[in-house]
Each structure stands twice: as C-alpha cells, then as structure tokens.
N, C-alpha and C positions, 0 to 999 in steps of 0.2 A: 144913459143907455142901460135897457136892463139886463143886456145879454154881457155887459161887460162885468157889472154887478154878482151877477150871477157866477161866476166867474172864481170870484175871490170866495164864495160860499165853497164852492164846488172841489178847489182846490187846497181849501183848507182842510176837508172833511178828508180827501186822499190823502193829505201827508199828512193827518192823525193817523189813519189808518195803516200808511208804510210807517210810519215811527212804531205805531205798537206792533208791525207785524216783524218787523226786524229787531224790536228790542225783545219780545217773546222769542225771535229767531234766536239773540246774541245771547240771552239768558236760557235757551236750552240746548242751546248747543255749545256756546262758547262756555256756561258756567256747568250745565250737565255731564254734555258728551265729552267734549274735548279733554278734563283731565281722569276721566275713565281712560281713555284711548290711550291716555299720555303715561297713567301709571302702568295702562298693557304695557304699552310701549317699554317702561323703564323695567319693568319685571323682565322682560325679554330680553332685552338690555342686562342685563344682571344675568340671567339665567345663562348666556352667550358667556359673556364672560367668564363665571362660575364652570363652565362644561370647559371652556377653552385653560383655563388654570387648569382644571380636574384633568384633560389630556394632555395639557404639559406634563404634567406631574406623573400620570401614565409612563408618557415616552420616557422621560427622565430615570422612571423604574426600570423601565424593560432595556432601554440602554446598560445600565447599570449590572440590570441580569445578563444581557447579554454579553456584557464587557466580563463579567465574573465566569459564565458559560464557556466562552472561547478562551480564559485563561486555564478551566479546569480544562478544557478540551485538550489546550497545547500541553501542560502535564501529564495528563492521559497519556498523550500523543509520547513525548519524551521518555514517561518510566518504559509505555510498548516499547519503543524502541532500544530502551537501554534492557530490556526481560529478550528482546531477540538479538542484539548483539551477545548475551552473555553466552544465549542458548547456542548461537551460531559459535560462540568460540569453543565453549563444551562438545558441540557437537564435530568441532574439527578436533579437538584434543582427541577423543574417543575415535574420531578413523585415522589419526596420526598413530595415536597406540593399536589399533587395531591392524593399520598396515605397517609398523613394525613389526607384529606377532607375524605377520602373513610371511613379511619377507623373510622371513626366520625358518618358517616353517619349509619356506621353497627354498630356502641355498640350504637347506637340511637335506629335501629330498633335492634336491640338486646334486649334492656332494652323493648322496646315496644312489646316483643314478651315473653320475661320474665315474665313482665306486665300480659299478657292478661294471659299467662299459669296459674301462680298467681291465677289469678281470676276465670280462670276456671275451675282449681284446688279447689278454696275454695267454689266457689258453685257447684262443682261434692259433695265434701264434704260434703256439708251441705243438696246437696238432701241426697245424701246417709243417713246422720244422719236422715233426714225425713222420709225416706222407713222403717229403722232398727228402729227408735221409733214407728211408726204405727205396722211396724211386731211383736215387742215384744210384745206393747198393747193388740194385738190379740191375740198372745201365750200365754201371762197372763189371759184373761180374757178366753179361753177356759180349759183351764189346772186348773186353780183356781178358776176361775167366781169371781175372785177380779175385780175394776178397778183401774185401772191406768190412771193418769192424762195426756195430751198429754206430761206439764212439767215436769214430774217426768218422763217419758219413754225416753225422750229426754236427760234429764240429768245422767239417768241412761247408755244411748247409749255412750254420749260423755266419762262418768267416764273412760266405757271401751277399747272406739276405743284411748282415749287419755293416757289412764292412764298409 
C-alpha cells in the first residue's frame, strides 16, 4: 500500500524537524537564556542578602545609639534633678534666713508697739486718776464743804481703781 508507505516518509521528515526545532529550542534557551536568568537571579540573590546584612547592621547601630542616647538622656535627667534639688534646698535656706530676719524684725516692732501701748496705757491711766481725783475733790467739797487735799483724792482714786 502506498499510503502506508508513505507514511514512514512523512513521519520521519516531522520528527527531524521536532528534534532540530527543540534542540535549537533546548540550546537557546536552555544553554542561552536560562543561565542569564539564573545569574540575574543569583546577583539578586546576593544583592537581597547584602542589603538585609547592611540593615541588620543599620539596626544593630541605631540600637546601639539609641541605647547610649537614653543612657546620656537618664544622666541628663539625674544631674537636672540633682542641679534642682540643690537649688530648691538653697532656695529654702535663703527664705528660712530670710524669715528669721523678718521675725526679728516684727517681735522688734512688736515689742516697740507693746512698748508704746504700755505707755499709753499708763498715762491714759494716770490722766484718768487725775480727772476722778479733781471729780471726787469736787463731790467732796460740795456734798460736805470738807476739803480734800489733791494727795489724799488721788490716793483715795488709786486705793479704788486698784484695789
């Protein structure tokens, strides 16, 4: 039969032609592209890695600053505190001295003021004893037309207002 014949021609000339068209395929692709792709791939690969160590090593610094940052911070933090404690005890020394001098200054005029009352107190006093010795005098000498001596009305005033 020649169509069976025909056949084996026909079929051999196609799988010449898939063999060369896939081994042209596997030789430019598999031997071309693919380790093109592959070294992309590995630089990429590398470069990934390379960035990811270079930010490790970033963070590991800025950790580092940061751990030194907030130890100089809490020293900061502590001398402030120890510069306002000292000012605050200074500054209580100085109104502790200052409000000694004050109170000083007031049982001063205090006493000066004590003082004067004192005094104005014992000559309110003692007019008074002079008005009530001249008033008695008079009530004596009208009521009895005795007299009375200024000293005896006087001593008589004080007997009463003190006695």
């Amino acid at each position: 039969m020649p169509q069976i014949e025909q056949v084996a021609a026909t079929y051999a000339s196609q799988i010449f032609w898939l063999v060369l068209t896939f081994g042209l395929a596997f030789l430019i692709v598999g031997r071309g592209m693919v380790p093109r792709v592959q070294s992309t791939m590995d630089a990429r690969d590398n470069q990934v890695a390379a960035d990811l160590k270079a930010a490790e090593a970033a963070r590991a610094a800025a950790d580092a600053d940061e751990a030194k940052w907030r130890a100089d911070e809490n020293t900061a933090r502590e001398q402030a505190r120890a510069t306002l404690a000292a000012a605050k005890e200074e500054a209580t020394r100085a109104t502790e001295a200052h409000l000694a001098a004050s109170d000083v200054e007031h049982q001063a005029r205090i006493e000066a003021a004590e003082a004067r009352i004192a005094a104005a107190s014992s000559a309110a006093t003692a007019e008074i004893e002079g008005v009530a010795a001249d008033a008695a005098r008079d009530i004596v000498a009208r009521l009895s037309s005795a007299t009375v001596t200024e000293d005896e009305a006087r001593g008589a005033v004080k007997a009463v207002l003190h006695g």
